[in-house]
Structure formats: C-alpha cells, structure tokens
C-alpha positions as CSV (number, residue, x, y, z in Angstrom):
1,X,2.8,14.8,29.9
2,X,0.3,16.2,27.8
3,X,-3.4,16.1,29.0
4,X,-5.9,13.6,27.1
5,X,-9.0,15.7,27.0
6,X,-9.8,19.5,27.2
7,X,-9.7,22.0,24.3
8,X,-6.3,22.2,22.7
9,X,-5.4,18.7,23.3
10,X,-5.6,15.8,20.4
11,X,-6.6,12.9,22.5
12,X,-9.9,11.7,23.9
13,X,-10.3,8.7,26.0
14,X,-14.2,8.0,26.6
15,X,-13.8,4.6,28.3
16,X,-11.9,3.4,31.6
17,X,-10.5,0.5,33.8
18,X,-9.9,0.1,37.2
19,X,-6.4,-1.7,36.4
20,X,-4.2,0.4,33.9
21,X,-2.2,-2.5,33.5
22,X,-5.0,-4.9,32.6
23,X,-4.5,-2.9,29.1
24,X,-1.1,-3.6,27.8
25,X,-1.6,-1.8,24.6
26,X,-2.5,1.5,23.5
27,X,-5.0,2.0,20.9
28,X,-5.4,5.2,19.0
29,X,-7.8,5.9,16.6
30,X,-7.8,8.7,14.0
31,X,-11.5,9.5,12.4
32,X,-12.4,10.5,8.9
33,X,-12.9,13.6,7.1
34,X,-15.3,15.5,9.0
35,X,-15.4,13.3,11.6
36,X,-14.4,13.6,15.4
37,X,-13.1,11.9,18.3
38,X,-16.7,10.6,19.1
39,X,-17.0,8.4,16.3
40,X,-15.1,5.8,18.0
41,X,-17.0,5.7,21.2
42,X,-18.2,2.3,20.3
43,X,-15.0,1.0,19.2
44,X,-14.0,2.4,22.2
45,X,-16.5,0.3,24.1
46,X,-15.5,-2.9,22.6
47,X,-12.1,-2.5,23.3
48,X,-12.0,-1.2,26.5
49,X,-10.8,-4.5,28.2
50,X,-8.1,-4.8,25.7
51,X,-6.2,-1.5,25.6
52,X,-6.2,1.9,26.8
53,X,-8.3,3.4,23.6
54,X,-7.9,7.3,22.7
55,X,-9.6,9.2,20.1
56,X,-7.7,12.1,18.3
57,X,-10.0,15.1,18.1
58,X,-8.1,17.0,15.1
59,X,-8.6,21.3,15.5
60,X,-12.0,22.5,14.1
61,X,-14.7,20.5,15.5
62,X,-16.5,19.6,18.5
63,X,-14.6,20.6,21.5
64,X,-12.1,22.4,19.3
65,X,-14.3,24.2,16.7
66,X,-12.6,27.5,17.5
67,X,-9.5,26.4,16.2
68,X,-8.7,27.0,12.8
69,X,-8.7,22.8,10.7
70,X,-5.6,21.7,9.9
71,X,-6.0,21.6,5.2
72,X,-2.8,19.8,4.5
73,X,-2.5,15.8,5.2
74,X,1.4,15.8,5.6
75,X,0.7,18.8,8.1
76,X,-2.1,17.2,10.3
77,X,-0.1,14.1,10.6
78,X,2.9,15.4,11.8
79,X,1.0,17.5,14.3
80,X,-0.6,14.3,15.3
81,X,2.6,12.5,15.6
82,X,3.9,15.0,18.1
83,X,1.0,15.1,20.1
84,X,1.2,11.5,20.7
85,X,5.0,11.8,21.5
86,X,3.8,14.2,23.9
87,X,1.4,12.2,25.8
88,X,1.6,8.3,25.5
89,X,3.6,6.2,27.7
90,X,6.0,3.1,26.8
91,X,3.4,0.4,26.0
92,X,3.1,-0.9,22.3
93,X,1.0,1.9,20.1
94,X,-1.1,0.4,17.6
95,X,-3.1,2.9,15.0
96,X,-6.1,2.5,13.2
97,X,-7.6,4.8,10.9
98,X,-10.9,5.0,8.9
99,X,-10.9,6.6,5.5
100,X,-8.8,10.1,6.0
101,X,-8.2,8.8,9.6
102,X,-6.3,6.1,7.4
103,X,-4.1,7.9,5.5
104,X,-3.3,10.5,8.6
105,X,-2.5,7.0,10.7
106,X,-0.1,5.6,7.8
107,X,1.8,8.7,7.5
108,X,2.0,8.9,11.2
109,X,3.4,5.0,11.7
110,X,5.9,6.1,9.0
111,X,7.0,8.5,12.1
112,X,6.5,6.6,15.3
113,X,6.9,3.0,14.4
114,X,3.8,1.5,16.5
115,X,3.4,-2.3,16.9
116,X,0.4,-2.6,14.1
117,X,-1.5,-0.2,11.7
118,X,-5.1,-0.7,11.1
119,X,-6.3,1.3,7.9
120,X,-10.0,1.1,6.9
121,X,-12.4,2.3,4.4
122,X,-9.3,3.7,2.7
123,X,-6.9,3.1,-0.8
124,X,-3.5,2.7,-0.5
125,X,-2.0,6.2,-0.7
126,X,-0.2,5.9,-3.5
127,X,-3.4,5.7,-5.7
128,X,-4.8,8.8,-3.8
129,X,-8.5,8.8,-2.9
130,X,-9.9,9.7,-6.3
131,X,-13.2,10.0,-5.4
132,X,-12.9,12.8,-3.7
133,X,-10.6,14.8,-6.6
134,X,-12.9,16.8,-8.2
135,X,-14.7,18.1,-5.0
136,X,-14.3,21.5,-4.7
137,X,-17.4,23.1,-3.6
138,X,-19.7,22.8,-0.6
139,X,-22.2,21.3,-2.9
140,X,-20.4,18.6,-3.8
141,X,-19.0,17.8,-0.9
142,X,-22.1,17.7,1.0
143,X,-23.5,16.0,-1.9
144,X,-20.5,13.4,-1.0
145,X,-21.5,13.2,2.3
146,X,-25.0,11.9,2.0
147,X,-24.0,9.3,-1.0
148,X,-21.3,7.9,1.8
149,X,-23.8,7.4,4.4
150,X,-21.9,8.5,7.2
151,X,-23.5,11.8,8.7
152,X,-27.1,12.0,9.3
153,X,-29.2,13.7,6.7
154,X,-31.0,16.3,9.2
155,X,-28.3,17.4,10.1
156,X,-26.6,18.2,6.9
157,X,-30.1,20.3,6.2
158,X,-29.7,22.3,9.0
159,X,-27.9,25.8,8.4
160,X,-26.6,26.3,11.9
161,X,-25.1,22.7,12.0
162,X,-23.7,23.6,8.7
163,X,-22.0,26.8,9.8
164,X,-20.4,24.8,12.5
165,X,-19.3,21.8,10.3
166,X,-18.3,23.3,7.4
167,X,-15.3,24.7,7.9
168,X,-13.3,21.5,8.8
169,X,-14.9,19.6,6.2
170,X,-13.7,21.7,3.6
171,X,-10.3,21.3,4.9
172,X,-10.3,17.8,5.5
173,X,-11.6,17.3,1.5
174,X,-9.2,20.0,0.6
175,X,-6.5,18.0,2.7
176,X,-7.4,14.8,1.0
177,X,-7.5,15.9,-2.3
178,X,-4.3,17.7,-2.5
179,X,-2.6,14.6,-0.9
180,X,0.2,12.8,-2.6
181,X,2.2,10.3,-1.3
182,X,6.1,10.8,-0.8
183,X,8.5,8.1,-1.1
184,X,10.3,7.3,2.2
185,X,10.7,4.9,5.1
186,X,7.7,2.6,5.2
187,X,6.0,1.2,8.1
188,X,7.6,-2.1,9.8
189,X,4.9,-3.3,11.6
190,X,2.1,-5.8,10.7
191,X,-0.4,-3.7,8.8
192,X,-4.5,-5.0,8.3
193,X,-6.2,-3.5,5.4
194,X,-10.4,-3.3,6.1
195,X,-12.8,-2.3,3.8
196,X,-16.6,-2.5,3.2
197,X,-17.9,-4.6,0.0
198,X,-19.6,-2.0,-1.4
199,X,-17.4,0.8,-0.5
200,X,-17.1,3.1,-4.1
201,X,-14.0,4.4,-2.1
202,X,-12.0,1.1,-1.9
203,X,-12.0,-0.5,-5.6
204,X,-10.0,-3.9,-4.8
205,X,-7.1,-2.6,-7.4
206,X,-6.4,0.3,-4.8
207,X,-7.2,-1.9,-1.9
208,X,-4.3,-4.6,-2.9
209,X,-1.6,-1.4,-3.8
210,X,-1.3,-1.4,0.5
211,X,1.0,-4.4,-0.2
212,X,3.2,-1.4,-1.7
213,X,3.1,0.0,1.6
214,X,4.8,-1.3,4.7
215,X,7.1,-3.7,4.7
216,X,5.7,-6.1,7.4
217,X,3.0,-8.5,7.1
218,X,-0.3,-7.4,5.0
219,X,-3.5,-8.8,5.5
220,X,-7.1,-7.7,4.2
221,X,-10.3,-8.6,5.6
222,X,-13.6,-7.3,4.0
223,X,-17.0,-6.6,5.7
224,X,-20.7,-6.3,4.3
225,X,-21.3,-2.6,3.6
226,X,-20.2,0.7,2.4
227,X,-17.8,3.6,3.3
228,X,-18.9,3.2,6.9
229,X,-19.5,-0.8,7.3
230,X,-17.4,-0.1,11.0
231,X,-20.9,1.6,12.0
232,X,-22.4,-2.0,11.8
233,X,-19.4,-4.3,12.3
234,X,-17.5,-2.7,15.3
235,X,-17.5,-5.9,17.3
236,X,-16.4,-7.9,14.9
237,X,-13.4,-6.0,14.4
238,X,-12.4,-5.3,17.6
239,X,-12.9,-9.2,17.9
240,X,-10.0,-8.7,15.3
241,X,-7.9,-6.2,17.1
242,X,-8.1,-8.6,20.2
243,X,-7.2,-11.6,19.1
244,X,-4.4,-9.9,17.3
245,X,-3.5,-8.9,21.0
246,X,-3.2,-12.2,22.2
C-alpha cells in the first residue's frame, strides 16, 4: 500500500484517532488551484470523528515543489485516481473538491465510483470555469488571486514566495483553462453542490447545469461569501458531511 505522507506520495492525513474503526468512511479532499494539502487542515479537524480525512498534495508545491505540476485536468485526475487505488482500503470513499479541487474530484468519481461527491466553489464542468479563460499571464493570474481572496496578500508581494508558487499556479490556471468536459459515464452517487453567495465563479445558471452531471441525487446548498466562504463556514459543512454520514 502506498504511503500517505512523504514526498512523492498524493495523500496527506493531518488528523488521527485512536479507533480506525470509529471512522467508517474515508474522506478525501482535493484543493484548488494553487492550493495544497494544508488547506483542509481545518476541515480536517472538524471531521476527524467522522472519517479517516486525507488531503491530496498534487506535484509542485509544498512538500513536492521539486516535482514538475501536473497542466492538464484530465491528466492530474487520472494520476489522482490511481494514487487512491493505490492506497485506500475498502470503506466507502467520499470526495470533495473546492473550485479546481472540484472539477479534479468529478472527473475522478467518474473513475472510482465513491459513495458521494462534494463539489464546491465550482461550475458544473460543462460550462467550464470562464473566469479564468482569458488568464494567461502571471499578471493576471495573480491579479485573480487577490480579487478571489484566498492567498494572503504579503505573500503574493514577496518575490521568493513567488518563485516558489508560481510554477504550479500557472499550471493549475493553464489546466483549468484548457479544460473541456468529455462525454462519458457519469457519477452514480449522491452528489452536493456548495457555493458561496457572492462567488463571481459560481453564477446560479452554471451552478444548476451539475444536475447535468451525475445521475444520483443533486442537492445545492449556498453559504454567505465568496470563492472561499469554506474559510469561514467549515463547521457548518462538515456538520453537512456528518449528518450525511449518519
């Protein structure tokens, strides 16, 4: 079985219990473009009586800066399909995903078949993110970056962290925008659609086109904020993912 943390591996698991089998469930959770594992540590947290909660830390950042990011969706996902394959056990698999982390997590439950798909801050992929299509230079996607909210502004002033960020994030935008969705087999499970009120990313036309997607039961649920409302409503949705649980 494939290790869950140490360079080279996809999965990082931040929080334990003393009884395995007091967590039925497995919970992965797939992060946005350029994000890492370590944005769900808090999700992690809140769920950490509820399922066995890993992270997937895609090549390019953090622990695995040195390897070269991953600039094609379809690619990435089925990486991140085999990787979980690899290394989870027989208990239900449920996916969530925020923004890219959504799109990677759709494409891999079109794969595995997990019990539930959670997809956040994200439209459905046959719309395509559009506002992310016409940014193509580190400018504008940095430019992105601060409108979204999600990375702290010091940091994207500072030209080492830059050096060291950059190159994921331009193929994690590059991945997004060249994304196009492929028919095929749909998801089976129950899929949740979350999104942030005043999130420019998730107009509610492109939110309700998920109902094209899946062929399960759909439900939406929407949250005070922007791209990144999970920042302030984590417990309220892994309230969600619990009670879904039960």
């Amino acid at each position: 079985m494939t290790p869950l943390v140490g360079p080279r591996t996809w999965l990082r698991r931040f929080h334990t219990t003393p009884d395995p089998a007091a967590r039925p469930v497995q919970v992965v959770c797939l992060p946005h473009a350029g994000g890492a594992a370590s944005y769900f540590v808090p999700l992690s947290a809140e769920l950490a009586t509820t399922g066995d909660v890993l992270a997937v830390q895609y090549p390019g950042r953090q622990d695995r800066w040195h390897e070269p990011a991953v600039d094609d969706l379809h690619e990435l996902s089925a990486q991140v399909a085999t990787a979980l394959q690899q290394a989870l056990d027989e208990r239900p698999l449920i996916l969530f995903g925020h923004s890219m982390g959504a799109l990677v997590a759709y494409e891999v439950a079109r794969r595995l078949n997990p019990a539930r798909l959670y997809v956040s801050g994200c439209p459905a992929p046959s719309r395509g993110v559009e506002g992310e299509s016409n940014i193509t230079d580190d400018a504008g996607l940095l430019a992105d970056l601060a409108e979204l909210g999600g990375t702290d502004s010091e940091l994207l002033s500072d030209p080492a962290v830059l050096e060291l960020i950059l190159p994921a994030l331009r193929a994690d935008y590059r991945a997004v925008r060249t994304y196009q969705w492929r028919p095929g087999p749909e998801p089976v499970c129950p899929l949740t659609v979350l999104t942030g009120d005043q999130d420019p990313r998730t107009p509610a036309d492109a939110v309700q086109d998920w109902k094209r997607h899946g062929t399960g039961e759909h439900r939406f649920h929407e949250y005070e904020g922007s791209h990144f409302y999970l920042t302030e409503h984590t417990r309220q949705v892994a309230r969600l993912i619990a009670a879904d649980q039960g």
